[in-house]
DSSP file (Angstrom, degrees, kcal/mol; ACC not computed):
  #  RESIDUE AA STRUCTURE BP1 BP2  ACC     N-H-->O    O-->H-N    N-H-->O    O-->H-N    TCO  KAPPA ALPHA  PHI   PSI    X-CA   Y-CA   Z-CA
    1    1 A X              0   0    0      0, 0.0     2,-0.6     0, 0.0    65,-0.1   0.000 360.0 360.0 360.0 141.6   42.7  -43.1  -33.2
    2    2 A X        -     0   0    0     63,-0.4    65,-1.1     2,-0.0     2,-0.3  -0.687 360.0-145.5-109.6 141.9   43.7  -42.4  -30.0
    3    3 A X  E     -a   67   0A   0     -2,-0.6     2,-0.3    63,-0.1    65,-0.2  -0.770  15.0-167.1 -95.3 146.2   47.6  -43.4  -28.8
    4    4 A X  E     -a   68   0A   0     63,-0.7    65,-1.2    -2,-0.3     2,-0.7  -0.997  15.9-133.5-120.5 145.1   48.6  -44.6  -25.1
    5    5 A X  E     -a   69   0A   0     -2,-0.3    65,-0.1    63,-0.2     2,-0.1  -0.737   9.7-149.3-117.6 115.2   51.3  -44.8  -23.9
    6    6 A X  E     -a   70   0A   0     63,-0.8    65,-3.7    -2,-0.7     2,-0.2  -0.274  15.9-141.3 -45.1 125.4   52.7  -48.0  -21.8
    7    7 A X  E     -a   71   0A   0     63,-0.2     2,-0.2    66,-0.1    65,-0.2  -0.720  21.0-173.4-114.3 140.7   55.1  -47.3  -19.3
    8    8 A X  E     -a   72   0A   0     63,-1.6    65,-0.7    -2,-0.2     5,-0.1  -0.937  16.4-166.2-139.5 154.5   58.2  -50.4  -19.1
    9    9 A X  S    S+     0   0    0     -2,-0.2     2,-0.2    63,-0.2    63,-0.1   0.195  72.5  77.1 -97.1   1.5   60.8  -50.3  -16.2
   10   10 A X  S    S-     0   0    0      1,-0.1    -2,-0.1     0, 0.0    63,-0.1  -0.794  95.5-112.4-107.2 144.0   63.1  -53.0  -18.3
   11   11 A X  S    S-     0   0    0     -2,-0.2    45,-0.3    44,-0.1     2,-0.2   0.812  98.8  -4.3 -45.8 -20.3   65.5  -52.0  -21.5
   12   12 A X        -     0   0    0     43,-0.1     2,-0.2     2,-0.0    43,-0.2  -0.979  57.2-154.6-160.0 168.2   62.7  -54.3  -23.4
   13   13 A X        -     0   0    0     -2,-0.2    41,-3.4    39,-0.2     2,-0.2  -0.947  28.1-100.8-156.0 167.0   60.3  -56.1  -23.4
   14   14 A X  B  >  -E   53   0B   0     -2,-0.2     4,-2.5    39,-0.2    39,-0.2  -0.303  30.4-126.3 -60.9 126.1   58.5  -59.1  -25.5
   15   15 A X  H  > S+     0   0    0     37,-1.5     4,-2.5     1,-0.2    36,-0.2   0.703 109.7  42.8 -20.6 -43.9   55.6  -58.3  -27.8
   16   16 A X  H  > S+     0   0    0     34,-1.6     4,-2.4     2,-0.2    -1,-0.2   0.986 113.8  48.8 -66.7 -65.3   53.3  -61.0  -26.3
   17   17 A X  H  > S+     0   0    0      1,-0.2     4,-1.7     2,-0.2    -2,-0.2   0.818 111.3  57.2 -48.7 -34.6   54.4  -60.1  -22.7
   18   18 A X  H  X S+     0   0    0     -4,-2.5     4,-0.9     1,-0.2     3,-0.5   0.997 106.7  50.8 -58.2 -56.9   53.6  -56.0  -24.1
   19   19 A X  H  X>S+     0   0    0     -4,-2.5     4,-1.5     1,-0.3     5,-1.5   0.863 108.1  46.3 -54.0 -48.0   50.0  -57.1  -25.0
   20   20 A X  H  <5S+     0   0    0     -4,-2.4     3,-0.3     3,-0.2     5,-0.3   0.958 107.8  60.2 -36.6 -56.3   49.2  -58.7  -21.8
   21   21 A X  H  <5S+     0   0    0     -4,-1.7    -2,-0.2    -3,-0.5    -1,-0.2   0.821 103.0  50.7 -30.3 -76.0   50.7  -55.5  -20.1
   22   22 A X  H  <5S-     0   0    0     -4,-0.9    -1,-0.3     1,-0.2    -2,-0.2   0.744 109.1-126.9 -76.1 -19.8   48.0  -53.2  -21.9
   23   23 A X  T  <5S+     0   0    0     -4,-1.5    -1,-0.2    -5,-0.4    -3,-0.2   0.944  78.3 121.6  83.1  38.0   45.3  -55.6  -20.5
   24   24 A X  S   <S+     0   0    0     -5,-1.5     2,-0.4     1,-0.2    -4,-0.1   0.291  79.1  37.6 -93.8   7.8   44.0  -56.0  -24.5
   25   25 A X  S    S-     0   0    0     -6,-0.4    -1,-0.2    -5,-0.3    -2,-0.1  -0.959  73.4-152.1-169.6 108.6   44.7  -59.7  -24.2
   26   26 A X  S    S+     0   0    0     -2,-0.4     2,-0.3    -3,-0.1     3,-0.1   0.570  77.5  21.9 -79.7   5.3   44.0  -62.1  -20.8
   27   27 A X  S  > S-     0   0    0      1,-0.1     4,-2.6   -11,-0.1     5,-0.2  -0.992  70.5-113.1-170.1-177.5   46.6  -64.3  -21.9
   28   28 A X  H  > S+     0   0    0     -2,-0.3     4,-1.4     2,-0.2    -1,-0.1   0.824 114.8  51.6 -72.0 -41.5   49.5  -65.6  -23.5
   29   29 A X  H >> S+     0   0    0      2,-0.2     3,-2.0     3,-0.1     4,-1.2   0.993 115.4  47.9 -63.6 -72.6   47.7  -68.2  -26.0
   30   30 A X  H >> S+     0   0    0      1,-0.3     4,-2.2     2,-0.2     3,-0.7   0.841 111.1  54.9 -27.8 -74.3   45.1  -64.8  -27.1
   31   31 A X  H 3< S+     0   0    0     -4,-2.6     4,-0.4     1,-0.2    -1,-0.3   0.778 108.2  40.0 -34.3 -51.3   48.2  -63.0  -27.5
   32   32 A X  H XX S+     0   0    0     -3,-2.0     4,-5.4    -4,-1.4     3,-1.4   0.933 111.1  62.7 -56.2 -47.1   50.0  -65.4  -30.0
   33   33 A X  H <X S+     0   0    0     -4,-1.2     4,-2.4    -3,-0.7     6,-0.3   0.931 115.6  33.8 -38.8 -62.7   46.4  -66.0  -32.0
   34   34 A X  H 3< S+     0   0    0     -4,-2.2     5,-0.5    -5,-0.2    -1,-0.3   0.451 107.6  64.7-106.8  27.4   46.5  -62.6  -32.8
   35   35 A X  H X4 S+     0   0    0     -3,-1.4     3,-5.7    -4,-0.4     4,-0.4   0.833 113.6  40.6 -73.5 -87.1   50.2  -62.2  -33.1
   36   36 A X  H 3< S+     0   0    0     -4,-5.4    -2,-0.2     1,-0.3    -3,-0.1   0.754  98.5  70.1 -45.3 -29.5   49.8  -64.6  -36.0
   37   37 A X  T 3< S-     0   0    0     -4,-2.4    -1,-0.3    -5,-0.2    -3,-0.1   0.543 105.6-120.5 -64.6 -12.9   46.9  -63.3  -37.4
   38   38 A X  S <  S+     0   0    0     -3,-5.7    -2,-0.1    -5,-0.2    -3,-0.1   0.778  77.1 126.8  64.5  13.8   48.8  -60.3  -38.5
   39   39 A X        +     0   0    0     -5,-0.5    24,-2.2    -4,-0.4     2,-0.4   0.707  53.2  71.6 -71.8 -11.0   46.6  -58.4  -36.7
   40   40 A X  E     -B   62   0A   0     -5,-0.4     7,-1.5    22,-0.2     2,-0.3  -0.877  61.4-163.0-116.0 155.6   49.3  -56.6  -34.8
   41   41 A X  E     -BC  61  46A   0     20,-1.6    20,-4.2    -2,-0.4     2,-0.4  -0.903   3.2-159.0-141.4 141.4   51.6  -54.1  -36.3
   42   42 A X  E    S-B   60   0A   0      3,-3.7    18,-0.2    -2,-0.3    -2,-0.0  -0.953  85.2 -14.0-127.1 111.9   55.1  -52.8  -34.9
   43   43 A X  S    S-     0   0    0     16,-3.3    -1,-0.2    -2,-0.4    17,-0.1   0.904 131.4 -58.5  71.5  51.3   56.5  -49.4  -36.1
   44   44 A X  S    S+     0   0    0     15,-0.4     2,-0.3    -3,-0.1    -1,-0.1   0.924 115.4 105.8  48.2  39.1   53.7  -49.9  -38.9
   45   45 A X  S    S-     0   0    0      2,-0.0    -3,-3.7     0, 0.0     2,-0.2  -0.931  83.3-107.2-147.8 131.1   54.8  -53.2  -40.5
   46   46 A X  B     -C   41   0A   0     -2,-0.3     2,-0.3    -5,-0.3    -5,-0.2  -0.366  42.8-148.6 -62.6 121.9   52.5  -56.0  -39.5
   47   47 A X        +     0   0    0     -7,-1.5     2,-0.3    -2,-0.2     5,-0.1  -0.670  33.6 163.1-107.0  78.5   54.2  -58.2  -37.0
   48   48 A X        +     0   0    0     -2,-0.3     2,-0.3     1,-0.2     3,-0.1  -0.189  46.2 112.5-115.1  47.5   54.3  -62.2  -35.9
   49   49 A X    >   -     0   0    0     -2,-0.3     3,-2.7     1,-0.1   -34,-0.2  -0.400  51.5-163.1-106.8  73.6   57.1  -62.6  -34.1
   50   50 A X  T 3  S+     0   0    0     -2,-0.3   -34,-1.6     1,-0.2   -33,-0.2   0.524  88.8  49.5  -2.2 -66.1   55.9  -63.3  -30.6
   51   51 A X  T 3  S+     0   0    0    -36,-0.2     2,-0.9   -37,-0.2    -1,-0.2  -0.002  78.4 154.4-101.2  32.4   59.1  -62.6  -28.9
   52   52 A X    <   -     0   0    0     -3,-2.7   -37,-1.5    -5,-0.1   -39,-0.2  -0.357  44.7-122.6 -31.5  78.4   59.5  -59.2  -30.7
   53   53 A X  B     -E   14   0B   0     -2,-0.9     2,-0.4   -39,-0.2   -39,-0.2  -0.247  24.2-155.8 -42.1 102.5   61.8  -56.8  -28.5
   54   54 A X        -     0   0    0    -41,-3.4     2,-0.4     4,-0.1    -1,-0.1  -0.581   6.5-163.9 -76.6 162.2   60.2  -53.7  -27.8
   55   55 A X    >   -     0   0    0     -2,-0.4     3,-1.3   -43,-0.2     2,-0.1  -0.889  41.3 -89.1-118.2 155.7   62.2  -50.7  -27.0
   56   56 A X  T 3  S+     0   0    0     -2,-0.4    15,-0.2   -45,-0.3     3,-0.1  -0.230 121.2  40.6 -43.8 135.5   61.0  -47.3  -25.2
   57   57 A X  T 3  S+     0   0    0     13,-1.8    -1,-0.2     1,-0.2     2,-0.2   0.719  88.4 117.0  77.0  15.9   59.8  -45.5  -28.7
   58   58 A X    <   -     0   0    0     -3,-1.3    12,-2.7    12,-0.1     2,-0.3  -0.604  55.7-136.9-100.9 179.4   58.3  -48.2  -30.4
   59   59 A X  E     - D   0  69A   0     10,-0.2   -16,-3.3    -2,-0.2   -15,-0.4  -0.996   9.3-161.3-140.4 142.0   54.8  -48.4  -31.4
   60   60 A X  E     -BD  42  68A   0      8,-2.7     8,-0.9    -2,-0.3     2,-0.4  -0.773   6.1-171.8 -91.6 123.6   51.9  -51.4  -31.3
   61   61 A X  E     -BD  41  67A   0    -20,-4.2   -20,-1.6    -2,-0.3     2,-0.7  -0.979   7.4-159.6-128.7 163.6   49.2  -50.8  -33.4
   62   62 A X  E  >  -BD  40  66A   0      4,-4.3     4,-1.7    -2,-0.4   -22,-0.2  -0.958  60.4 -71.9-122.9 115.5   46.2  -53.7  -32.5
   63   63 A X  T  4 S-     0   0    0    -24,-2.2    -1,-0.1    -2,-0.7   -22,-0.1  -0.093  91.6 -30.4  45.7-136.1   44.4  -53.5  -35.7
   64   64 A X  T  4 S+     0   0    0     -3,-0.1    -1,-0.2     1,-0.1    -2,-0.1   0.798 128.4  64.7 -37.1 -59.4   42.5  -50.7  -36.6
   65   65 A X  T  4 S+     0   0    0     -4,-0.1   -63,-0.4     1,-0.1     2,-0.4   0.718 100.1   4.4 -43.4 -56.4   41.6  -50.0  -33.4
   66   66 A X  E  <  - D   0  62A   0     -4,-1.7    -4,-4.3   -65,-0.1     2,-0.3  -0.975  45.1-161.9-153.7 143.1   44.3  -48.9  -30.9
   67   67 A X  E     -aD   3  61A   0    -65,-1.1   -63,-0.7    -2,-0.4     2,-0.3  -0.952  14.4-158.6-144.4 158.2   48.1  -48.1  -31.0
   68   68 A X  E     -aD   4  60A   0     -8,-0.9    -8,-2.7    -2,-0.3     2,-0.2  -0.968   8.9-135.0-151.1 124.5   50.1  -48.0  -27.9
   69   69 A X  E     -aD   5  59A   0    -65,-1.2   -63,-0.8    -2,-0.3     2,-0.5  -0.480  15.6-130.4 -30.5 121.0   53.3  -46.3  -27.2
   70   70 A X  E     -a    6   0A   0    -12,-2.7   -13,-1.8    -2,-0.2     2,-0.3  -0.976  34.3-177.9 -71.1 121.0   56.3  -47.9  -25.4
   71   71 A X  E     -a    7   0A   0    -65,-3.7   -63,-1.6    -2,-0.5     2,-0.2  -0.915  17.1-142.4-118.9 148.5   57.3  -45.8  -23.0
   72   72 A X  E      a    8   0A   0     -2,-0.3   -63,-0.2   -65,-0.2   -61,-0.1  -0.509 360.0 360.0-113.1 171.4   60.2  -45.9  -20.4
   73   73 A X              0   0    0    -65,-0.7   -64,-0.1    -2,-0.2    -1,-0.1   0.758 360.0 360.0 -73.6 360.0   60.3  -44.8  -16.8
């Protein structure tokens, strides 16, 4: 599985608001759906808390599929 890494200019920012960012998700509603669905995982523990701080060093993982960095400028 291949990692990327998201570049944020802010000390954080919210999980939902990340997912838009990577463009895996066209919106805010999508984002929550599969917030809650326990499809998305933060540091490796499945995560549904929408408004989830990321920090620069955390990691997204969207299922199976794809994990994404936070990265800072």
């Amino acid at each position: 599985m291949k990692t990327n890494t998201v570049t944020i200019s802010t000390e954080f920012i919210s999980l939902d608001a990340f997912l838009k960012l990577t463009g895996e998700v066209p919106s805010g509603g999508q984002a929550k759906t599969w917030i809650q669905s326990g499809r998305i995982t933060v540091n490796g523990e499945v995560c549904f808390q929408r408004g989830k701080k990321l920090r620069p060093g955390d990691n997204v993982g969207i299922g199976e599929e794809k994990t994404f960095n936070v990265g800072s400028e």
